[in-house]
Residue frames as qw, qx, qy, qz and C-alpha x, y, z in Angstrom:
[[0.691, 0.546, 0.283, 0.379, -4.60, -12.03, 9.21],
 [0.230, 0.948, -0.029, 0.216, -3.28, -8.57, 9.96],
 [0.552, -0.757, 0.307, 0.170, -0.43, -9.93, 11.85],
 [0.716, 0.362, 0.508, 0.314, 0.17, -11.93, 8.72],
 [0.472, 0.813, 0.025, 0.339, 0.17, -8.90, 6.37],
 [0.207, -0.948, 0.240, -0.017, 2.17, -6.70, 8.96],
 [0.624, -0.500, 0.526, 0.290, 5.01, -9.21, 8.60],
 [0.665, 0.164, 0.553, 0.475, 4.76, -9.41, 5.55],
 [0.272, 0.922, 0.032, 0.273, 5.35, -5.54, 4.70],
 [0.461, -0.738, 0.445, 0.211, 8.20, -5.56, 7.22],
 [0.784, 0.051, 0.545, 0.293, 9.54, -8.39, 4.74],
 [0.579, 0.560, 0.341, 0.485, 9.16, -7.02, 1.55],
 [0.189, -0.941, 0.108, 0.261, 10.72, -3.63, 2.93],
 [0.705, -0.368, 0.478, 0.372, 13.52, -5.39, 3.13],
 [0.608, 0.368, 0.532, 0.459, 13.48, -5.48, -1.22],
 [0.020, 0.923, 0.224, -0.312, 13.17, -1.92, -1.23],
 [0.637, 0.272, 0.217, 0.688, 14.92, -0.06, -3.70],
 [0.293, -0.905, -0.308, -0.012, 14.93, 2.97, -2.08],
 [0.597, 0.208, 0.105, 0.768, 18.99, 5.06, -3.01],
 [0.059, 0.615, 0.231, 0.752, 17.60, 8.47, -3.66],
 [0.218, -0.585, -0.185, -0.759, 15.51, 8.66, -0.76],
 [0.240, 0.156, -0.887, 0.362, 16.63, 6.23, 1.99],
 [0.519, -0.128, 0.295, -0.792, 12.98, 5.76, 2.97],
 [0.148, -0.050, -0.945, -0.288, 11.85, 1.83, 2.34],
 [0.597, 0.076, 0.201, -0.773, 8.54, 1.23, 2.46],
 [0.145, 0.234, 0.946, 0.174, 6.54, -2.58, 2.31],
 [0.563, -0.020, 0.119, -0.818, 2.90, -2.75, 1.68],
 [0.180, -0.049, 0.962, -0.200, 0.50, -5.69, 2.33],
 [0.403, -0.011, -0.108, -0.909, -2.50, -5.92, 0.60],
 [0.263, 0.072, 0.886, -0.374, -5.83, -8.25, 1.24],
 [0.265, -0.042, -0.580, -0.769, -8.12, -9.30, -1.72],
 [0.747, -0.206, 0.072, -0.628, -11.87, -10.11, -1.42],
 [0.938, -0.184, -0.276, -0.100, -11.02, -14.19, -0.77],
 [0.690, -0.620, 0.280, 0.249, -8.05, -13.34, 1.94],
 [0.864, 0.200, -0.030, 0.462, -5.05, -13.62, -0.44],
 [0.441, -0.793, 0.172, 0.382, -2.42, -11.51, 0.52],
 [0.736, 0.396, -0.012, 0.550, 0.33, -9.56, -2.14],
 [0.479, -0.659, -0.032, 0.580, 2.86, -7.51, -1.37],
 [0.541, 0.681, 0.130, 0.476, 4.90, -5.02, -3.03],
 [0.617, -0.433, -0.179, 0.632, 7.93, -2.42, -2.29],
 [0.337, 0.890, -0.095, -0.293, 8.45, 1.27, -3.31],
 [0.779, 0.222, 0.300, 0.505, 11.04, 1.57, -6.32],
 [0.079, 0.909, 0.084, -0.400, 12.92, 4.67, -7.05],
 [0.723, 0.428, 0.282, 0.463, 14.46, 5.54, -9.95],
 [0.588, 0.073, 0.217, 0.776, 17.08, 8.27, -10.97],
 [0.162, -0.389, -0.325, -0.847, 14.12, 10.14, -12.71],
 [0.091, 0.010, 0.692, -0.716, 11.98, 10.61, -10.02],
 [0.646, 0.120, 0.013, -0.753, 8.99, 10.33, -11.66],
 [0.474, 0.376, -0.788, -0.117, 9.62, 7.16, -12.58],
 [0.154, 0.100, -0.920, 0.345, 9.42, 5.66, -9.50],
 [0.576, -0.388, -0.398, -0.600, 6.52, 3.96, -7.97],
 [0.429, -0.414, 0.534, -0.599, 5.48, 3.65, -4.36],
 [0.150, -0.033, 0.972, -0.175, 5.03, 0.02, -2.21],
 [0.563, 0.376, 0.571, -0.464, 0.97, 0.26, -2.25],
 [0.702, 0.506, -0.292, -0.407, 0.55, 0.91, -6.17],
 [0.147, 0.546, -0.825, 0.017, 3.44, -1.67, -6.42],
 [0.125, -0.072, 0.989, -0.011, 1.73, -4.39, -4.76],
 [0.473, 0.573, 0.223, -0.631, -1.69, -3.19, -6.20],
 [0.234, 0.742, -0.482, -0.402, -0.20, -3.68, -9.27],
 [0.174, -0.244, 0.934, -0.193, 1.09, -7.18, -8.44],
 [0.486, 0.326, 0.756, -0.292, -2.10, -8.84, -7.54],
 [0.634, 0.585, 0.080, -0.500, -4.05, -7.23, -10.67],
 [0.358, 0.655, -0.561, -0.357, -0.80, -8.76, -13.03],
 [0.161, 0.098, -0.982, -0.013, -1.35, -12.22, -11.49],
 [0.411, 0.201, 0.742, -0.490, -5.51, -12.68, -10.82],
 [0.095, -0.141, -0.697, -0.697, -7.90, -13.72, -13.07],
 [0.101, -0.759, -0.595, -0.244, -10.67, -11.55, -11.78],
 [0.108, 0.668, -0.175, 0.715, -10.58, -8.11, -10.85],
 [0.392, 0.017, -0.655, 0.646, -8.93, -7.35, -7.77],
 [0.424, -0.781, -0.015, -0.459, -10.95, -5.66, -4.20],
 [0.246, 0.453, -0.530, 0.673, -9.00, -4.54, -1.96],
 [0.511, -0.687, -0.497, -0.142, -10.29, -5.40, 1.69],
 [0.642, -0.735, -0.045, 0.214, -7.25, -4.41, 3.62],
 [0.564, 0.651, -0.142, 0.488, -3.94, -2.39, 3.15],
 [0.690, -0.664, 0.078, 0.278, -1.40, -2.70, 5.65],
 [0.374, 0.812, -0.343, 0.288, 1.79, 0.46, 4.82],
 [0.726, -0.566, -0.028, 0.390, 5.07, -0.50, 7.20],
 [0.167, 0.868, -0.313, 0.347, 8.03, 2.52, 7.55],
 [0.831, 0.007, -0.316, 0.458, 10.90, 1.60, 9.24],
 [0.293, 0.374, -0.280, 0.834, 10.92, 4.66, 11.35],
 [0.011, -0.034, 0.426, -0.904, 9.65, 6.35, 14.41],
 [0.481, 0.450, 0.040, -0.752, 5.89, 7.56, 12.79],
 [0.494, 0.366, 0.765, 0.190, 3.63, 5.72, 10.60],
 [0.085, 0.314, -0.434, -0.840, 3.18, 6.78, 7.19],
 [0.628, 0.451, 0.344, -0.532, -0.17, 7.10, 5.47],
 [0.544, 0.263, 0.560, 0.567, -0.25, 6.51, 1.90],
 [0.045, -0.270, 0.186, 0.944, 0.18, 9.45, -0.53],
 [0.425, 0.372, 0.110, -0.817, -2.19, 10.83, -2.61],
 [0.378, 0.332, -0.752, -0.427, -1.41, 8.97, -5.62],
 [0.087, -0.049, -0.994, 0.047, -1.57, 5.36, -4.04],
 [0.274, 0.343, 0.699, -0.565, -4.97, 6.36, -2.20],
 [0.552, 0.356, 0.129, -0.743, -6.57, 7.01, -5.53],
 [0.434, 0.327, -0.774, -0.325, -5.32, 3.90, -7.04],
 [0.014, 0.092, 0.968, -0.234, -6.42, 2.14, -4.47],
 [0.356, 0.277, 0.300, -0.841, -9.97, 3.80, -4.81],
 [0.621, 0.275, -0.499, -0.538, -10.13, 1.86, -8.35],
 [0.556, -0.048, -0.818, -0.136, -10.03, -1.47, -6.99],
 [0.097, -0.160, -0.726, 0.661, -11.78, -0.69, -3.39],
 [0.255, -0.785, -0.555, -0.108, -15.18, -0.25, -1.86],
 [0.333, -0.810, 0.167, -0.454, -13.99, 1.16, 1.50],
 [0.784, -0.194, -0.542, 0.232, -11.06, -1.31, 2.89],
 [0.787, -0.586, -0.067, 0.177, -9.01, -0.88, 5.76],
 [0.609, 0.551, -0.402, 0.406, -5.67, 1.09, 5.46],
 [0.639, -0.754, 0.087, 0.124, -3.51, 0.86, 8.91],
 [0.553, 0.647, -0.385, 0.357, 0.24, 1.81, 8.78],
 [0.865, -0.476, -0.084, 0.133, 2.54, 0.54, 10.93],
 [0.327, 0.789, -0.424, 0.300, 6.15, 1.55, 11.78],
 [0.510, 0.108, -0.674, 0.524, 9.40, 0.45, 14.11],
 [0.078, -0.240, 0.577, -0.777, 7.71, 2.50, 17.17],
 [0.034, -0.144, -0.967, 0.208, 3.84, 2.38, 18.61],
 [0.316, 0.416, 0.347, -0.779, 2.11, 4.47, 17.26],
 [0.396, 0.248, 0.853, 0.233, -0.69, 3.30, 14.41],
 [0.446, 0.147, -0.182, -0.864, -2.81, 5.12, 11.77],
 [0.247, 0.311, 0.917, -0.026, -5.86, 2.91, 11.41],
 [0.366, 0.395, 0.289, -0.791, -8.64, 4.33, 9.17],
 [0.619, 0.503, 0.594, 0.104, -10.89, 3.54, 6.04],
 [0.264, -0.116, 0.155, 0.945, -9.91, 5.09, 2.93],
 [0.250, -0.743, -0.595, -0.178, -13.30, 6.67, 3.00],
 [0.508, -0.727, -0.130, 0.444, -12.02, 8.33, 5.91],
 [0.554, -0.520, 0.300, 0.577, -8.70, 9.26, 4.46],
 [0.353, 0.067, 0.671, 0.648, -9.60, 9.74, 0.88],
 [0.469, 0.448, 0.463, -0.605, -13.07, 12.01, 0.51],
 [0.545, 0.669, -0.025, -0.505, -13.45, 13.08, -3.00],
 [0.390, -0.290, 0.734, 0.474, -11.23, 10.68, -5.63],
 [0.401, 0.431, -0.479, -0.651, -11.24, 11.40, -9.54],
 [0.477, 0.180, 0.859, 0.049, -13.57, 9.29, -11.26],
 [0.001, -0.010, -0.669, -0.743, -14.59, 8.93, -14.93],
 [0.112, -0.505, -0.852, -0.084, -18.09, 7.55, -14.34],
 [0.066, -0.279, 0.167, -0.943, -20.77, 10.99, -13.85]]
């Protein structure tokens, strides 16, 4: 399956909207019964505005399932050199709809991040005391 997702974030790169900062970015994500969505970053003008590939395809799945989403796996692709983690932001959205999946980023060269966001995330804001 993860060759599956990895081609499909190279794909949806491709839709990137991505002017401001010439950085595209896919993401691949893996719900608890294997489905696979995707999603691209988006920048906008305002810069806040814009919203990275992982929320983006986070986002996606939750606007088309009809049960709440878990995340098992989250595959980031960069079109450059160096894989790229997800940012802060995405890693605590992804914290709302995740045990502990899998995030691995992938890029044009050979080198991989692979880690859990456990790993990569320690402490994320939560309402619940």
């Amino acid at each position: 399956m993860e060759s599956e997702m990895i081609r499909k974030a190279r794909e949806v790169a491709g839709h990137s909207h991505a002017p401001y900062s010439g950085f595209p970015v896919g993401c691949a994500i893996a719900d608890q019964d294997g489905k696979i969505y995707t999603g691209c970053n988006v920048e906008n003008a305002s810069f806040g505005l814009s919203v990275c590939a992982e929320r983006n395809a986070i986002f996606h799945a939750v606007s088309v399932m009809d049960k709440k989403l878990q995340i098992r796996t989250v595959i980031i692709y960069t079109p450059t050199p160096s894989p790229t983690p997800p940012c802060g932001a995405c890693r605590q959205v992804i914290s709302e709809f995740a045990e502990n999946p899998v995030i691995i980023s992938v890029c044009d060269g050979r080198d991989i991040i692979t880690g859990s966001l456990n790993d990569m995330f320690t402490h994320p804001f939560n309402l619940k005391p």
